[in-house]
C-alpha positions, 0 to 999 in steps of 0.5 A: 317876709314881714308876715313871717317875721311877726309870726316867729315872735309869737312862737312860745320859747320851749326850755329843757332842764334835766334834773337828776336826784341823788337820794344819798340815805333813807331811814324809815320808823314805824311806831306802834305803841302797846294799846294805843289807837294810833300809829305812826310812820316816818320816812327821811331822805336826804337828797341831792337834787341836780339841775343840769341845765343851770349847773346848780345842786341843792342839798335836801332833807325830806321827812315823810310821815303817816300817821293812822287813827283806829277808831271802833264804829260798833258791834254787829253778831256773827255766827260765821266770821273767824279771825278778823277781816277787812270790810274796805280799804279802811274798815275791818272787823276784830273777833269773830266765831269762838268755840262756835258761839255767836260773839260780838264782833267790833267794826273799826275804821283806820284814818290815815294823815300824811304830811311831808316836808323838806329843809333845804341848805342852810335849814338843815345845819340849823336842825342839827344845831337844834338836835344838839341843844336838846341835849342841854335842855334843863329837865330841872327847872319849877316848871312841870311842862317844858317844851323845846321846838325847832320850827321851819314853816308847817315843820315842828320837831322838838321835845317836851318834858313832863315832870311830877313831883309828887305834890312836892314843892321842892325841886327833886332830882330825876323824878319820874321824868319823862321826854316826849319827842315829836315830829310834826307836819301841819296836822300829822304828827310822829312820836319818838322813842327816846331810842329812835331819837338817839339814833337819829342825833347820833347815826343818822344826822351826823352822816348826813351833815358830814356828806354835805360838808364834803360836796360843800367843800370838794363839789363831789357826791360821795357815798354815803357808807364812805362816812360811816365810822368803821 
């Protein structure tokens, strides 16, 4: 019976959690800019994430971004090939036959980046007092280059602000001024239209931070359209 005894301590203690995710919103952007060499994807979802067995729920804000790099490798003739076409997964051609003549056809390969990461609690309320001191950021000021970042370990997200004064020394009002916003995640990155950012200030972040005051205070998950402004 003794030999039993001993053998039951060693057998390992198997624990069991159910974890249920509550993916409360997603929004997604892609940004394409005219000409450039670069694109860019951002995914955010805000999640509740439920573990049963410990009776706890964490409040999540995930970002998600891609970002892909086209760069031309060279030119090979082609008699036969129309339109463009993919080689591989990451390499294609643009050009092709015109008017039955031999062109010059380029070969571009696509690098692709990825990075994700996720806020949580107490993070997130610090993010959104961040997007609203943007808002106050001094465009005016005698520096050219100004930068405002948010930063929460391989997460930066934040604006910088260029300013030309044309030579001028003298501080001039609203002078071809412009703000970049940026998302970035180790060594990807996500650039903003100043459009996409309003959104994100004035639509997207203020349903989430309303949700989560709502299960803060009540312990309830609500749907997410109930805190739309109707």
């Amino acid at each position: 019976m003794k030999y039993i005894l001993f053998l039951l301590l060693f057998i390992p203690i198997i624990s069991f959690s159910q974890v249920v995710t509550d993916h409360n919103i997603e929004w997604t952007l892609n940004n394409n800019p005219f000409f450039a060499k670069t694109t860019y994807e951002l995914k955010v979802r805000f999640d509740y994430v439920m573990d049963k067995s410990k009776s706890d729920t964490l409040t999540r804000l995930i970002f998600d971004i891609k970002e892909v790099n086209a760069t031309v490798e060279g030119k090979v003739n082609t008699e036969s090939f129309s339109g463009s076409g993919i080689l591989s997964r990451n390499v294609s051609l643009i050009g092709g036959l015109l008017g039955g003549s031999v062109s010059n056809t380029e070969v571009v390969k696509y690098n692709s980046k990825s990075g994700q990461f996720a806020l949580e609690g107490i993070q997130i309320d610090s993010l959104s007092r961040f997007i609203t001191s943007i808002d106050s950021f001094s465009y005016y000021n005698e520096i050219f280059n100004r930068s405002m970042v948010y930063k929460v370990g391989d997460l930066l997200f934040g604006v910088m602000v260029t300013k030309d004064y044309a030579g001028k020394t003298k501080k001039i009002q609203n002078l071809n001024v412009e703000k970049n916003f940026f998302l970035k995640i180790g060594e990807t990155n996500f650039i903003f239209k100043e459009i996409d950012f309003i959104e994100f200030k004035k639509e997207i972040l203020p349903l989430i931070m309303k949700s989560k005051r709502y299960f803060e205070k009540y312990k309830e998950i609500k749907n997410i359209d109930d805190f739309r402004v109707k």
